[in-house]
N, C-alpha and C positions, 0 to 999 in steps of 0.2 A: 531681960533680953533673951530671944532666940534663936538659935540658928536653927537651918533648916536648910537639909543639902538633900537631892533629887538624885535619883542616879535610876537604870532602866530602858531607858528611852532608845530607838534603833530602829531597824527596816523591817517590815513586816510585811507578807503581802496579804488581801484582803479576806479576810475571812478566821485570818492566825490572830495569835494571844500576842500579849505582852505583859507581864507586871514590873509596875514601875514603883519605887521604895521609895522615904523621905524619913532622912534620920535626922533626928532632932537632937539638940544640945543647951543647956547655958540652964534657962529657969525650968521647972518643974514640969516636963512635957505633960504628963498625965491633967493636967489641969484643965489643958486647950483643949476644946474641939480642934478636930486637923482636918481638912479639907485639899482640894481638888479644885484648880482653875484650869482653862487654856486660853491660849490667845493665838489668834491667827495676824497674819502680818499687819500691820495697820490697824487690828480693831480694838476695841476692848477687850478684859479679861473675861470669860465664862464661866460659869457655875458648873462647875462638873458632881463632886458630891462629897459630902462631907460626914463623920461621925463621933460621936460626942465623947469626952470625955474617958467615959466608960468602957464606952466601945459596942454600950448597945441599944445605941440610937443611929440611924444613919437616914440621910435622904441624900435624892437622888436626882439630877436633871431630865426631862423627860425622852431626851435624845439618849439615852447609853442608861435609862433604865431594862433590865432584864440583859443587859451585856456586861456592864462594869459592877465591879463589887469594891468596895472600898472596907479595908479593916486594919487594925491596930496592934502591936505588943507593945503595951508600954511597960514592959521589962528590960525590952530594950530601944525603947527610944525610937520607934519606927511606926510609922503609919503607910498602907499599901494602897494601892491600886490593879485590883484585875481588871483586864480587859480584854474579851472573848469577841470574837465576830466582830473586827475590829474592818470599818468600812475607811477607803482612802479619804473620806471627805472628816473622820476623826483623825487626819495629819493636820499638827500644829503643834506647839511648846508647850509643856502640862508647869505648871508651878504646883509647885505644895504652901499650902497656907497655913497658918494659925489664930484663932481669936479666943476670948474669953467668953463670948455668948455662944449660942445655938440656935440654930436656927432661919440664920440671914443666906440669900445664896448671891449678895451684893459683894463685888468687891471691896470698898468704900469701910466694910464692916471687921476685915478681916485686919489683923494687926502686920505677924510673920511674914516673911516670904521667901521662898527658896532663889535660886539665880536660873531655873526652869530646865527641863528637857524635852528634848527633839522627840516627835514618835513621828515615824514615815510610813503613811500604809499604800502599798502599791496595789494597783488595780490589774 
């Protein structure tokens, strides 16, 4: 089992940063790939970007490639999200995820899940 708690997430207007954290607990963080969903109200979850184990593998969705960067300390149990040039149509709830593979950007594939954060980008 893992936990996995989100924190970050707040009002931003469009153009600003935000990074958003996901600290992890229980079995072996270093093991999982950790990843990166959103979901807007009523949809599915989305692939936002995830990076491996190691920490040096990483991909990326094609909307928030060259904007977001996603990296890790698994010293301490944390996986990150930047997010640069942050447009109001990227407001919605981010989850942080965790799986044992690499490479899926399905939700269906991913095991963990955080309880998500708010990111609000004002136009």
């Amino acid at each position: 089992q893992v936990q996995l708690v989100e924190s970050g997430g707040g009002l931003v207007q469009a153009g600003g940063s935000l990074r958003l954290s996901c600290a992890g607990s229980g079995r072996t963080f270093s093991g999982y790939t950790m990843g990166w969903f959103r979901q807007g109200a009523g949809k599915g979850r989305d692939f936002v970007a995830a990076i491996s184990w190691s920490g040096g593998m990483t991909y990326y969705a094609d909307s928030v490639k060259g904007r977001f960067t996603i990296s890790r300390d698994n010293a301490k149990n944390t996986v990150y999200l930047q997010m640069n040039s942050l447009k109001p149509e990227d407001t919605t709830v981010y989850f942080c995820a965790a799986t044992t593979y690499y490479g899926s950007s399905t939700s269906r594939a991913w095991t963990y899940w955080g309880q998500g954060t708010q990111v609000t980008v004002s136009s």
